[in-house]
N, CA and C atoms of all chains as a GROMACS GRO file, in nm:
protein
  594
    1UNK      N    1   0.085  -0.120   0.000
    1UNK     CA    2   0.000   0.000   0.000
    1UNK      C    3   0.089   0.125   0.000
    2UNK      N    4   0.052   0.227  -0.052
    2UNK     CA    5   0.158   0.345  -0.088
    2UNK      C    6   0.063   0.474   0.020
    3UNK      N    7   0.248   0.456   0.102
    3UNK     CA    8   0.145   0.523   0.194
    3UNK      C    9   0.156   0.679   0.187
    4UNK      N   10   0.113   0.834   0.234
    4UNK     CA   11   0.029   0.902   0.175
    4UNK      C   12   0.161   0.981   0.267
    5UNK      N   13   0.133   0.929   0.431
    5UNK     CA   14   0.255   1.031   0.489
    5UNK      C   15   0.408   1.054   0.417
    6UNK      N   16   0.469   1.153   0.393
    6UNK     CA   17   0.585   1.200   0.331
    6UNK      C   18   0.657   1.096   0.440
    7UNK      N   19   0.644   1.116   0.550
    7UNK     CA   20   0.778   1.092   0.669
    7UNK      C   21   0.784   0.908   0.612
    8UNK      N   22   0.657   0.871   0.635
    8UNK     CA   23   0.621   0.730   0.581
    8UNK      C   24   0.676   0.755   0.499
    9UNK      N   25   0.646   0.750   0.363
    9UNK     CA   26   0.734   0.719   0.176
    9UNK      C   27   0.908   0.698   0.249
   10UNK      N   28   0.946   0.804   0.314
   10UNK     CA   29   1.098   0.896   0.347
   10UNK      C   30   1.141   0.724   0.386
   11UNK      N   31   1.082   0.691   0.514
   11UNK     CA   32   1.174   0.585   0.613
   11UNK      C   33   1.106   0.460   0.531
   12UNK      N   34   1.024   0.438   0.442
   12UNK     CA   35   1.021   0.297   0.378
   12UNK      C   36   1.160   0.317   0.227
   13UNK      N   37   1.148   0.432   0.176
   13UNK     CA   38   1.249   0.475   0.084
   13UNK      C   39   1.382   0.414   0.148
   14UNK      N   40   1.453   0.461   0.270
   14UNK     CA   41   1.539   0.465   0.329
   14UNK      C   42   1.622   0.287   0.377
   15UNK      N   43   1.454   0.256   0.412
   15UNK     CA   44   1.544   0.109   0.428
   15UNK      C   45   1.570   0.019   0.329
   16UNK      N   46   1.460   0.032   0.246
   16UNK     CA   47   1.494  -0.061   0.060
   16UNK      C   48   1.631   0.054   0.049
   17UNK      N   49   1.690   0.152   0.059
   17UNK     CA   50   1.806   0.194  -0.027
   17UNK      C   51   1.881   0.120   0.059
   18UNK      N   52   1.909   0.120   0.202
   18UNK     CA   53   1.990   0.070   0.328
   18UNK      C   54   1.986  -0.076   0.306
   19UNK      N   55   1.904  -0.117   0.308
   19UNK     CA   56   1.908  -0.291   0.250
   19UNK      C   57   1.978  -0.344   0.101
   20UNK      N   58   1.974  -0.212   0.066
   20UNK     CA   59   1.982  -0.279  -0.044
   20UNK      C   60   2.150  -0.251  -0.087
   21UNK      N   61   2.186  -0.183  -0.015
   21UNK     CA   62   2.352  -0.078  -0.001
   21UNK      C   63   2.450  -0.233   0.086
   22UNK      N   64   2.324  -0.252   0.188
   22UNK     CA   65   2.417  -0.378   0.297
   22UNK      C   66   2.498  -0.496   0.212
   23UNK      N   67   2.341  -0.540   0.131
   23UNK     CA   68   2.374  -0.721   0.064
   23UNK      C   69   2.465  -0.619  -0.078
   24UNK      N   70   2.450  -0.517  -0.104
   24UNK     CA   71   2.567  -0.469  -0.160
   24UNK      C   72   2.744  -0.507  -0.120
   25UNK      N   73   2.690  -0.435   0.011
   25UNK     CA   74   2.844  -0.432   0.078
   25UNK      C   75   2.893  -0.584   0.082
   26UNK      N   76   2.824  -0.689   0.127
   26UNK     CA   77   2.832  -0.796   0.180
   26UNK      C   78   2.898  -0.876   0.064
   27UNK      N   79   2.826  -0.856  -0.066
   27UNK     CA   80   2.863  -0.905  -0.136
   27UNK      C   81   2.997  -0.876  -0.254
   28UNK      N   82   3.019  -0.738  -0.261
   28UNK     CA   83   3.209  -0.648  -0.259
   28UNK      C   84   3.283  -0.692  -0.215
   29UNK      N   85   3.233  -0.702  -0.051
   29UNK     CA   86   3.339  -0.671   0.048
   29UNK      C   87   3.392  -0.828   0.033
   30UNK      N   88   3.273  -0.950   0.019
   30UNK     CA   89   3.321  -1.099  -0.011
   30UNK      C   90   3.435  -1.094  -0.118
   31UNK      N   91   3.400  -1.057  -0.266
   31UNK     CA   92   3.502  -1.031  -0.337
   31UNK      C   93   3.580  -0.962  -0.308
   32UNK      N   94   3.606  -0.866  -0.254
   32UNK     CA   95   3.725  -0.790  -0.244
   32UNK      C   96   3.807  -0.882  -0.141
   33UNK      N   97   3.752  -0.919  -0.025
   33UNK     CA   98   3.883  -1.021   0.047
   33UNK      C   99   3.952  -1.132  -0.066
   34UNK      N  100   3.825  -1.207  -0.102
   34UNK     CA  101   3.876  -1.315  -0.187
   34UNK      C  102   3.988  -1.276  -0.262
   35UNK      N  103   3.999  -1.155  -0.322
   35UNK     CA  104   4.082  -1.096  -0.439
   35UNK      C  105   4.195  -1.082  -0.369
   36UNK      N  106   4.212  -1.026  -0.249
   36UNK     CA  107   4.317  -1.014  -0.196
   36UNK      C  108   4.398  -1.110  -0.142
   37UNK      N  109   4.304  -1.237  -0.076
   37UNK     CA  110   4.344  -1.351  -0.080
   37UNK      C  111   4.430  -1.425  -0.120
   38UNK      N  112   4.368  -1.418  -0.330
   38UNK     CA  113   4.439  -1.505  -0.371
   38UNK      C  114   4.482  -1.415  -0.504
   39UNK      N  115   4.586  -1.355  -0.458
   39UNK     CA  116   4.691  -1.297  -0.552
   39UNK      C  117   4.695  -1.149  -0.592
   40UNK      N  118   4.584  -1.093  -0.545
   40UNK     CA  119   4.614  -0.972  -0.654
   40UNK      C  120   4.657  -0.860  -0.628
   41UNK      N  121   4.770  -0.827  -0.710
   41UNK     CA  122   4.896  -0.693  -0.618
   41UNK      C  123   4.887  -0.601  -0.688
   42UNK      N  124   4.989  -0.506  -0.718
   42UNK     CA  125   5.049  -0.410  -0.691
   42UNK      C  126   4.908  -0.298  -0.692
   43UNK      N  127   4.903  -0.199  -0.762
   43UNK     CA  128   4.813  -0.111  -0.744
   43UNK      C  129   4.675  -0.158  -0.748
   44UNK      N  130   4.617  -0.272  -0.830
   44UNK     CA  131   4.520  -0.283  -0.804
   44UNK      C  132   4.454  -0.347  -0.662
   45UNK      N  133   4.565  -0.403  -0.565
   45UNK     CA  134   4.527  -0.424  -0.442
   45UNK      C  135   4.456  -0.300  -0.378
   46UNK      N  136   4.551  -0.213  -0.417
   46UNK     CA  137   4.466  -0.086  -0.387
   46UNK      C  138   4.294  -0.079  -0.338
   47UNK      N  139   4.308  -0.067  -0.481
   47UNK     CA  140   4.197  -0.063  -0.560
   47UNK      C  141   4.054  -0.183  -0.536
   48UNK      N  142   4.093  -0.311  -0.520
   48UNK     CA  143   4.021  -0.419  -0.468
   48UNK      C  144   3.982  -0.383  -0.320
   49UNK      N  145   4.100  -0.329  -0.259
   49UNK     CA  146   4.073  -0.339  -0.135
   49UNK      C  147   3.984  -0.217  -0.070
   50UNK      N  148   3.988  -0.058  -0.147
   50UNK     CA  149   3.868  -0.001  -0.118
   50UNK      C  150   3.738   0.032  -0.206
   51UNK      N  151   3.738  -0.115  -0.282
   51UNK     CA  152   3.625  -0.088  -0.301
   51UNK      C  153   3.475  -0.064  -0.241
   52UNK      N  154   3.506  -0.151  -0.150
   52UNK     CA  155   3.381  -0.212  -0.014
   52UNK      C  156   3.329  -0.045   0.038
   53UNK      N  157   3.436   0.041  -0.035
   53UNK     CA  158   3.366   0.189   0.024
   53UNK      C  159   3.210   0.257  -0.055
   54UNK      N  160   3.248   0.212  -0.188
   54UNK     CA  161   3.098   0.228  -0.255
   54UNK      C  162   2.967   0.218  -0.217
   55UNK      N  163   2.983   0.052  -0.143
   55UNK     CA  164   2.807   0.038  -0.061
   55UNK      C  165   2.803   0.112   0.049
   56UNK      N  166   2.902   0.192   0.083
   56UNK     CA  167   2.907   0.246   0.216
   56UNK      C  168   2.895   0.410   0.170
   57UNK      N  169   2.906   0.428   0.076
   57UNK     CA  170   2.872   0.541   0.026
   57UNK      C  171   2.732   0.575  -0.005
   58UNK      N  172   2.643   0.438  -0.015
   58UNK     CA  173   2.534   0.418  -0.077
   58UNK      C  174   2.478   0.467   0.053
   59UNK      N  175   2.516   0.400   0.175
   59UNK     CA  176   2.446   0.387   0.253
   59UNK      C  177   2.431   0.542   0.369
   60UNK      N  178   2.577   0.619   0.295
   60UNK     CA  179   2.546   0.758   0.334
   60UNK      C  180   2.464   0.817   0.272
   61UNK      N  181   2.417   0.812   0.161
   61UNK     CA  182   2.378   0.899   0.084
   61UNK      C  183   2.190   0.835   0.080
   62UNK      N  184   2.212   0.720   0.140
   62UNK     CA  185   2.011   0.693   0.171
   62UNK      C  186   2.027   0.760   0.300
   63UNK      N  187   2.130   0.761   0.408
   63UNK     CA  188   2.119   0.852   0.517
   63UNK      C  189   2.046   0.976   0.485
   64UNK      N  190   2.094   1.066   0.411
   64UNK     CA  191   2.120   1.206   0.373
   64UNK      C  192   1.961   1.236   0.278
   65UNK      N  193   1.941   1.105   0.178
   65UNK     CA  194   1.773   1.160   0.136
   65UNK      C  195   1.693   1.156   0.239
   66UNK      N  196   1.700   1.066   0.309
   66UNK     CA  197   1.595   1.025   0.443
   66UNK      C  198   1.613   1.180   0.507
   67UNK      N  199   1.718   1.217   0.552
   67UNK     CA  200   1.734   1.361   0.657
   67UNK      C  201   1.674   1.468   0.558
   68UNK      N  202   1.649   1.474   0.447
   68UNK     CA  203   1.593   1.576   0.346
   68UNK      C  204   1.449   1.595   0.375
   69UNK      N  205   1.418   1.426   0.365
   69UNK     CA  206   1.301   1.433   0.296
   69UNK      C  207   1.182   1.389   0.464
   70UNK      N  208   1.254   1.395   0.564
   70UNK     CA  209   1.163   1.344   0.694
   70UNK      C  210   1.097   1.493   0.740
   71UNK      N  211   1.053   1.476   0.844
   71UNK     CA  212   1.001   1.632   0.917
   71UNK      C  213   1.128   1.681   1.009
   72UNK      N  214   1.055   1.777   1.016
   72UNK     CA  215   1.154   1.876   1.133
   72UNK      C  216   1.237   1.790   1.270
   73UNK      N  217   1.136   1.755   1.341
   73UNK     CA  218   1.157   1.675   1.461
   73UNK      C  219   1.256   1.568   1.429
   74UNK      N  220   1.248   1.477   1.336
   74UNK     CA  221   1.324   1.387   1.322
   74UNK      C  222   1.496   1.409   1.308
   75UNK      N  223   1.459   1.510   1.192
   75UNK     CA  224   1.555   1.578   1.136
   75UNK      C  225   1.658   1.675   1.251
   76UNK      N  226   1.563   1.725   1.261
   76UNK     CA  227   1.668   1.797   1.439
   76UNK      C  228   1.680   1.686   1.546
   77UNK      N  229   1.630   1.590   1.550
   77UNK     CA  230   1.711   1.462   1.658
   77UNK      C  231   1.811   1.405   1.636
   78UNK      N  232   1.811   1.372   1.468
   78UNK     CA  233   1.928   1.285   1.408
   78UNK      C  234   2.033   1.396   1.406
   79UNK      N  235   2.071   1.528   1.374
   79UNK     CA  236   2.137   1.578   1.385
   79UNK      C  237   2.226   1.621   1.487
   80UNK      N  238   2.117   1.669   1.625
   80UNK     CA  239   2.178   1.694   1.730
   80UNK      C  240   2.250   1.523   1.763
   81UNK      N  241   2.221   1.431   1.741
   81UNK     CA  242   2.245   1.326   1.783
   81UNK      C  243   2.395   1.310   1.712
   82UNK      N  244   2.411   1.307   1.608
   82UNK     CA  245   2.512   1.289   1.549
   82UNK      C  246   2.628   1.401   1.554
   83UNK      N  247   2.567   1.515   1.582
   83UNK     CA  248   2.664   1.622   1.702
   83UNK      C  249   2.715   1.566   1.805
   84UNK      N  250   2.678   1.489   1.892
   84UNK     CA  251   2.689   1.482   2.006
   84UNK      C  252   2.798   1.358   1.956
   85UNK      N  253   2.771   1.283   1.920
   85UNK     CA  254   2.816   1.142   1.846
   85UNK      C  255   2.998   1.207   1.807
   86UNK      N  256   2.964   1.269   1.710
   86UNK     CA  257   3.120   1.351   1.662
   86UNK      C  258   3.181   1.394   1.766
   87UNK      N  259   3.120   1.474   1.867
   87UNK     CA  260   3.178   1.568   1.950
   87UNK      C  261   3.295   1.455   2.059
   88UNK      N  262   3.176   1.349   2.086
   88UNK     CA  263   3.201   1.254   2.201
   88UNK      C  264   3.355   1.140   2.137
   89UNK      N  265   3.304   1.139   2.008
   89UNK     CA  266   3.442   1.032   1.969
   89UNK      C  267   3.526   1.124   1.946
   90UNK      N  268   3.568   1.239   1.896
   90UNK     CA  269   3.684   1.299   1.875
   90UNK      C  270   3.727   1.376   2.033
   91UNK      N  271   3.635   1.317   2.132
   91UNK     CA  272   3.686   1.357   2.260
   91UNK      C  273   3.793   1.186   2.293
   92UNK      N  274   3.698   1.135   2.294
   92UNK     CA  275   3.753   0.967   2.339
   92UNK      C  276   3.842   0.968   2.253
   93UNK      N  277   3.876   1.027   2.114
   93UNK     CA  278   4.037   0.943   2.020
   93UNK      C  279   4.133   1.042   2.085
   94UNK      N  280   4.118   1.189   2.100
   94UNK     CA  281   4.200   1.267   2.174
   94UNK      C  282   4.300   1.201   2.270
   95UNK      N  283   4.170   1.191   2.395
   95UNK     CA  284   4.194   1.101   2.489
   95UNK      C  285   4.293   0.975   2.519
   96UNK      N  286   4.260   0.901   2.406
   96UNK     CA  287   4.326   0.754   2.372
   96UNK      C  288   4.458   0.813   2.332
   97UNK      N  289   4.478   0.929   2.203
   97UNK     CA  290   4.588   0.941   2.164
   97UNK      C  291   4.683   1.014   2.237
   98UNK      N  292   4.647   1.070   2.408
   98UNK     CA  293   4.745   1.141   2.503
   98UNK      C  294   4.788   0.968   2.575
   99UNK      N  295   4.702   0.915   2.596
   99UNK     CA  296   4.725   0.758   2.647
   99UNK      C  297   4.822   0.709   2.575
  100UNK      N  298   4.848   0.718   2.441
  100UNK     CA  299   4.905   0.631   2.391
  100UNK      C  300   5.047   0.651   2.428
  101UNK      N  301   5.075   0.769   2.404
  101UNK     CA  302   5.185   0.858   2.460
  101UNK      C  303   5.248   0.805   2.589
  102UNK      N  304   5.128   0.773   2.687
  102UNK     CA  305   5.213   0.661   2.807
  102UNK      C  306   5.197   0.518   2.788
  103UNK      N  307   5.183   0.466   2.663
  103UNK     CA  308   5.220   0.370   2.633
  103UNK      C  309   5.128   0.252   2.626
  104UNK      N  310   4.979   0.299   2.612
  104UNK     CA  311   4.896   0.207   2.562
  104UNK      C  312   4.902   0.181   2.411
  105UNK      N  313   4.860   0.045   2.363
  105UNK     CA  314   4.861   0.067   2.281
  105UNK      C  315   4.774   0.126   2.134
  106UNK      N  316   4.867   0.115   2.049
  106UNK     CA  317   4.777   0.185   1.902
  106UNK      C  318   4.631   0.118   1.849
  107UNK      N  319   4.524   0.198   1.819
  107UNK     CA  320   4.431   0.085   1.805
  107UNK      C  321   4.392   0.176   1.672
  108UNK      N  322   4.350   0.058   1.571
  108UNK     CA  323   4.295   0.031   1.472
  108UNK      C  324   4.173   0.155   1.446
  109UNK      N  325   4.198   0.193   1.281
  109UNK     CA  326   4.056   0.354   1.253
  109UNK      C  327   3.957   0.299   1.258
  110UNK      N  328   3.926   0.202   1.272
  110UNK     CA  329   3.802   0.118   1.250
  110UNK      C  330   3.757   0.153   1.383
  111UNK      N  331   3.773   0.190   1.534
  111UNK     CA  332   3.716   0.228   1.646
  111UNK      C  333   3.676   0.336   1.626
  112UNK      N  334   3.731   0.438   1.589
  112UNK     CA  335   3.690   0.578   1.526
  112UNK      C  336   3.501   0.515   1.486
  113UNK      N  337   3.507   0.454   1.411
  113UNK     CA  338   3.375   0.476   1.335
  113UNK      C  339   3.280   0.376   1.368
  114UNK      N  340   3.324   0.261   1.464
  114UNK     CA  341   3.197   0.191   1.545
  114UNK      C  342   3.198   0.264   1.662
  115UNK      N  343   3.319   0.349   1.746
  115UNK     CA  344   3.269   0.440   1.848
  115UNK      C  345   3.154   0.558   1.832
  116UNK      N  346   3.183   0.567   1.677
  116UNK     CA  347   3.097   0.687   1.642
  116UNK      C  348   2.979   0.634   1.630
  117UNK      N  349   2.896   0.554   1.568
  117UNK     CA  350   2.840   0.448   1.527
  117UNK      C  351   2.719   0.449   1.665
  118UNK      N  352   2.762   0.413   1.800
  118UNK     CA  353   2.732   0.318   1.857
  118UNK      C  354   2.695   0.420   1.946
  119UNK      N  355   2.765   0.580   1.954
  119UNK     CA  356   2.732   0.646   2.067
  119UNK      C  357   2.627   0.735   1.955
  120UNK      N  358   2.595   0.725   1.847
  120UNK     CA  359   2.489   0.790   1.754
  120UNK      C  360   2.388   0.705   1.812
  121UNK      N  361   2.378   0.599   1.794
  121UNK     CA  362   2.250   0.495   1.804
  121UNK      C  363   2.236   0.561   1.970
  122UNK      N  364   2.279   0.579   2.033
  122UNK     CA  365   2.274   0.628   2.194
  122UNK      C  366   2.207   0.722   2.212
  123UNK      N  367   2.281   0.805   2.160
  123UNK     CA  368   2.253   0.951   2.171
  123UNK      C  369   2.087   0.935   2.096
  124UNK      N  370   2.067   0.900   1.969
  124UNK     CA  371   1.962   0.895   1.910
  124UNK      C  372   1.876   0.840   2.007
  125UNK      N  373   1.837   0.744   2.055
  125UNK     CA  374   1.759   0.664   2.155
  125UNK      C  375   1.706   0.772   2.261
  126UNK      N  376   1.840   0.794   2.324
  126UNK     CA  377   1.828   0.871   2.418
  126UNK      C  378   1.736   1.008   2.427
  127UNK      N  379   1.803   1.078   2.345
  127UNK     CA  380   1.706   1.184   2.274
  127UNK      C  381   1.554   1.165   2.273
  128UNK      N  382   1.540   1.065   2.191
  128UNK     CA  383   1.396   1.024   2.162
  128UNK      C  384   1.331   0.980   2.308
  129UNK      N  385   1.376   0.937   2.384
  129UNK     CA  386   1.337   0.879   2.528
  129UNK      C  387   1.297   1.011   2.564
  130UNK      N  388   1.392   1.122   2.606
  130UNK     CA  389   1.354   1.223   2.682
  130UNK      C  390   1.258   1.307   2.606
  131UNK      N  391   1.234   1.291   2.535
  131UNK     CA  392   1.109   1.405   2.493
  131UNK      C  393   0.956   1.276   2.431
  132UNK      N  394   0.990   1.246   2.567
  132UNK     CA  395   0.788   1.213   2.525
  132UNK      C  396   0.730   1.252   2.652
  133UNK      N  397   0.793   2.363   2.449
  133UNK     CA  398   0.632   2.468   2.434
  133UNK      C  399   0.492   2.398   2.479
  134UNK      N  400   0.428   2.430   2.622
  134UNK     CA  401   0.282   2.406   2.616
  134UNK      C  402   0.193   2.415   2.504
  135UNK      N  403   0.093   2.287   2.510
  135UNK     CA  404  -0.026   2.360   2.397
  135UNK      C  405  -0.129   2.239   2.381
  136UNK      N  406  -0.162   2.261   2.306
  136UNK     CA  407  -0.317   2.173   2.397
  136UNK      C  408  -0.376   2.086   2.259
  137UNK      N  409  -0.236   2.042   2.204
  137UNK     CA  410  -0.254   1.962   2.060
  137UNK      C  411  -0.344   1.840   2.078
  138UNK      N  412  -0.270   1.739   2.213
  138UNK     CA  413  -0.366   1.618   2.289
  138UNK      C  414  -0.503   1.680   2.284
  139UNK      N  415  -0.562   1.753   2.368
  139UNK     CA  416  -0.713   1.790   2.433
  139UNK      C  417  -0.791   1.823   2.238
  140UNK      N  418  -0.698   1.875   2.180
  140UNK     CA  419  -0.761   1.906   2.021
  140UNK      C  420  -0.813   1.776   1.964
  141UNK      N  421  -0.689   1.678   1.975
  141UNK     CA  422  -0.647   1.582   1.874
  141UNK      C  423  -0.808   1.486   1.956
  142UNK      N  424  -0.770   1.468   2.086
  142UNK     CA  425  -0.945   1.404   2.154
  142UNK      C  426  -1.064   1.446   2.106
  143UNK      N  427  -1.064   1.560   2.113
  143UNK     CA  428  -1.178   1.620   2.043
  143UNK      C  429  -1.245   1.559   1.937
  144UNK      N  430  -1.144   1.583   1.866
  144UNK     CA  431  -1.188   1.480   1.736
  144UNK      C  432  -1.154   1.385   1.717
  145UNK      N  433  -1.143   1.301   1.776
  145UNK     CA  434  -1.142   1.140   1.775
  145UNK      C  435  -0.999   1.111   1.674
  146UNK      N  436  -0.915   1.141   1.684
  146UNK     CA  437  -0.831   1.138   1.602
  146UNK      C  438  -0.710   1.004   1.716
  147UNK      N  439  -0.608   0.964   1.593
  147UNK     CA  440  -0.550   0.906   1.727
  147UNK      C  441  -0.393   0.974   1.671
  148UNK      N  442  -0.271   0.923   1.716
  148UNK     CA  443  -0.182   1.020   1.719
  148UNK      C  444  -0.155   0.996   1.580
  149UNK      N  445  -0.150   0.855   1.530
  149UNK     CA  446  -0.072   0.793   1.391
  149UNK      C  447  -0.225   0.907   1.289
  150UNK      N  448  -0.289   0.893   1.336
  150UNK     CA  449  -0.367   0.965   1.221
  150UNK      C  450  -0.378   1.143   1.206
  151UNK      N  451  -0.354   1.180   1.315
  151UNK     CA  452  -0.278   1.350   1.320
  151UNK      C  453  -0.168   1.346   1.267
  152UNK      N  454  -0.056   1.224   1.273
  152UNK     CA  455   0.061   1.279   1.233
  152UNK      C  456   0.021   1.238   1.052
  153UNK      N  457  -0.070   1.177   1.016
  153UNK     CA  458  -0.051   1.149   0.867
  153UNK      C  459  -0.120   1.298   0.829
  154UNK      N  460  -0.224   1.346   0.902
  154UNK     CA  461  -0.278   1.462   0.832
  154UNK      C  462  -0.227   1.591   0.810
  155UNK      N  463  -0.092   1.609   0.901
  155UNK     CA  464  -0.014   1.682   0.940
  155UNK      C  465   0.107   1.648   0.822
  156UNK      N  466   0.120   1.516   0.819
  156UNK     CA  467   0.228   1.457   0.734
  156UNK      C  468   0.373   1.492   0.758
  157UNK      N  469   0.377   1.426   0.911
  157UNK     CA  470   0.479   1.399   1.014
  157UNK      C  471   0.479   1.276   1.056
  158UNK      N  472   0.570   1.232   1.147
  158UNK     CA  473   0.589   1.118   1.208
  158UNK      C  474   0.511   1.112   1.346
  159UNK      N  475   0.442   0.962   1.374
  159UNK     CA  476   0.423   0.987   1.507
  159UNK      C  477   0.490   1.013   1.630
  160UNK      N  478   0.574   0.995   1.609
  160UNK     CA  479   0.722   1.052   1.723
  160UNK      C  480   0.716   1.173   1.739
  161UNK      N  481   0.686   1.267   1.642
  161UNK     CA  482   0.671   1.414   1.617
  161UNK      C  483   0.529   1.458   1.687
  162UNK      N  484   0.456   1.401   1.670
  162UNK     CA  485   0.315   1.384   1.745
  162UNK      C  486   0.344   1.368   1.866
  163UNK      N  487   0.376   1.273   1.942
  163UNK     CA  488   0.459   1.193   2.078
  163UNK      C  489   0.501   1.355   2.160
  164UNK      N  490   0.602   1.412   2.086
  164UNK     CA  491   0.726   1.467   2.147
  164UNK      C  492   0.625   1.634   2.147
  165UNK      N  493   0.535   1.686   2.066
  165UNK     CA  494   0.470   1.807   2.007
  165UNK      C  495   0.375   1.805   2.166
  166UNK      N  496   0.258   1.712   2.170
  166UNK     CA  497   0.212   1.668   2.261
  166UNK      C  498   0.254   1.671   2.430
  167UNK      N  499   0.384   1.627   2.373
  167UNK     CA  500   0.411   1.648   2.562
  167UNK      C  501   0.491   1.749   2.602
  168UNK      N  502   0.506   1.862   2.474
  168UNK     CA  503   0.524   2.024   2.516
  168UNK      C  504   0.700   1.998   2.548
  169UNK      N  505   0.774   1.905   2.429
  169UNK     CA  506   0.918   1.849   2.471
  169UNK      C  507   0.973   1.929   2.291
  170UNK      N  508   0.894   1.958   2.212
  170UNK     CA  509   0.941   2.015   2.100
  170UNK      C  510   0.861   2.125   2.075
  171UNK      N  511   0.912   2.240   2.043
  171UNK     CA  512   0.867   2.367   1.971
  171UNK      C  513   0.880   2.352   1.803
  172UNK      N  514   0.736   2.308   1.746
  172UNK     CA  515   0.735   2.365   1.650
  172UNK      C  516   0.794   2.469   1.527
  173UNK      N  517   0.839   2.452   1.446
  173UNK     CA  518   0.874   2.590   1.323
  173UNK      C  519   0.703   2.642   1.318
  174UNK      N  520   0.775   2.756   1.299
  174UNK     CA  521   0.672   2.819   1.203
  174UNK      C  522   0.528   2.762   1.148
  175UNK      N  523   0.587   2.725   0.988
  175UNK     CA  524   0.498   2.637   0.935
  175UNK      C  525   0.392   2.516   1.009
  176UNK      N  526   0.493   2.483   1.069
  176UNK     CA  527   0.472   2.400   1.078
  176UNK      C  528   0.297   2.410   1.184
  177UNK      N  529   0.371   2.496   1.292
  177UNK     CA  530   0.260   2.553   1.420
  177UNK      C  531   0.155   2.579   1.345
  178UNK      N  532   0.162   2.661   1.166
  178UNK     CA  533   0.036   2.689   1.124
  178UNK      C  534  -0.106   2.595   1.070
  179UNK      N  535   0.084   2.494   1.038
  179UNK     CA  536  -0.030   2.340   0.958
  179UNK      C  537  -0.151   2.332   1.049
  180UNK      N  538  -0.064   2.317   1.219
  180UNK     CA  539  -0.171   2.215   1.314
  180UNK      C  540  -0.262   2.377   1.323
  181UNK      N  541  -0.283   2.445   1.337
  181UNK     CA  542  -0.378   2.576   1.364
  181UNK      C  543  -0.498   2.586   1.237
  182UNK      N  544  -0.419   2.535   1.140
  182UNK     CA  545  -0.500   2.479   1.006
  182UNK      C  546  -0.546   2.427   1.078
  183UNK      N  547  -0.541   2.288   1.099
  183UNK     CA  548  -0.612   2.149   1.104
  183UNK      C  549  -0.738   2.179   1.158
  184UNK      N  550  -0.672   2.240   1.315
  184UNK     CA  551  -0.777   2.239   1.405
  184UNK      C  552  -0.873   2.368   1.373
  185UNK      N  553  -0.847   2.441   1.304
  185UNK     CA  554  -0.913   2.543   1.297
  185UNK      C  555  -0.955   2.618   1.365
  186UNK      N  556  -0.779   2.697   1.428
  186UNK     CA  557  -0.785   2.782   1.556
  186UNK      C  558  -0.712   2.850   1.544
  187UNK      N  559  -0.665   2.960   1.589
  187UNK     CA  560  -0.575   3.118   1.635
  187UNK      C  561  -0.468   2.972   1.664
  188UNK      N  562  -0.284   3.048   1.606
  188UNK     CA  563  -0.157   2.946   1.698
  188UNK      C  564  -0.209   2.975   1.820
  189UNK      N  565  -0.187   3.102   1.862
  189UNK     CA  566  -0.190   3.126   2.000
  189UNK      C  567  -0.336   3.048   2.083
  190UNK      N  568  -0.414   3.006   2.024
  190UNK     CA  569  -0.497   2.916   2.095
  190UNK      C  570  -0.450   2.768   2.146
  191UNK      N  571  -0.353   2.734   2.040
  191UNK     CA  572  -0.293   2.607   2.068
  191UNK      C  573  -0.189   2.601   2.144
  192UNK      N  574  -0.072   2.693   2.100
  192UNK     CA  575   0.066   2.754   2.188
  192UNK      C  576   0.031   2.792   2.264
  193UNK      N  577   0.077   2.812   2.395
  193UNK     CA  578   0.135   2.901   2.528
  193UNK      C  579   0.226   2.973   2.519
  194UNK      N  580   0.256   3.064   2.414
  194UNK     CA  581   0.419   3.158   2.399
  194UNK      C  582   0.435   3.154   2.558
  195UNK      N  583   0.425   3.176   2.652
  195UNK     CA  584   0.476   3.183   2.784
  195UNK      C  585   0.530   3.055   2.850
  196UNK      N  586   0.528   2.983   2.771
  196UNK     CA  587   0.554   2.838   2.834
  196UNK      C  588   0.693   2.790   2.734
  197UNK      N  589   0.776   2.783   2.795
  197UNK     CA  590   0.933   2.706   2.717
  197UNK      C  591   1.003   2.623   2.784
  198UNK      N  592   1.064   2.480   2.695
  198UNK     CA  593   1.110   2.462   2.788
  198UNK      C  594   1.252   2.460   2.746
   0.00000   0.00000   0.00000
């Protein structure tokens, strides 16, 4: 049924693009290890190896119609949320990277962006909790 | 912002999922409008003053923020 609310069309739009960006990724990112796996060098390793960024590009950019095309409220939650999200991990890598300095060790960019990730989904929740 | 969107939305038998489609918002937006936890834009304050077919300031409390 095609439904009539904008916000509705916006977040059914959003997850067919998001679903459809994932079994994207899933299925790159399979080839791209395999490739790397078994043999393939010099520059095009490169190249194999970021490809897996494409579905992930996809999956910013169904982010970004969804934030266009939702209402106000939503739109100012996900934002402040993802403020808070930025603000909070480039406090925690700061942090980590004066630590490291006394000799913890180096950790992987990939925390960068499930820290970010994980305190968005937080912050988002959260948000939404306090205002009902 | 206080405002008396709930006591409207009863009135007319409406329930929240069906204000927010007539409004053509989310019910979360309904949720959060309702319990005086979001201030409205503009427009937006006029849609629901449309709907209900009232003065903003009948629906708003300008004296009320939170």
């Amino acid at each position: 049924m095609k439904a009539t609310n904008p916000t509705t069309r916006a977040m059914r739009r959003y997850f067919r693009e998001f679903w459809i960006a994932i079994a994207a990724y899933v299925a790159i990112l399979s080839a791209s290890v395999y490739g790397l796996d078994h043999g393939v060098s010099g520059f095009a390793r490169y190249v194999v190896a970021v490809v897996p960024v494409l579905p992930v590009i996809g999956v910013f950019v169904a982010v970004v119609r969804w934030l266009r095309a939702t209402d106000e409220y939503q739109r100012q939650t996900t934002i402040t949320a993802m403020a808070i999200a930025g603000g909070a991990t480039a406090l925690i890598n700061v942090t980590y990277g004066f630590l490291e300095n006394a000799g913890l060790p180096s950790v992987s960019v990939w925390t960068t962006y499930v820290l970010f990730m994980i305190i968005w989904l937080v912050a988002t929740l959260t948000l939404q909790r306090t205002s009902r | 912002m206080r405002n008396r969107i709930k006591v409207l939305r009863v009135e007319r038998d409406l329930s929240q999922a069906q204000l927010a489609d007539e409004l053509g918002i989310a019910r979360q937006t309904v949720i959060a409008l309702e319990a005086g936890k979001y201030a409205p834009s503009l427009p937006l304050a006029f849609k629901i003053a449309k709907l209900f077919a009232r003065p903003v300031e009948d629906i708003f409390d300008p004296n009320s923020t939170d």
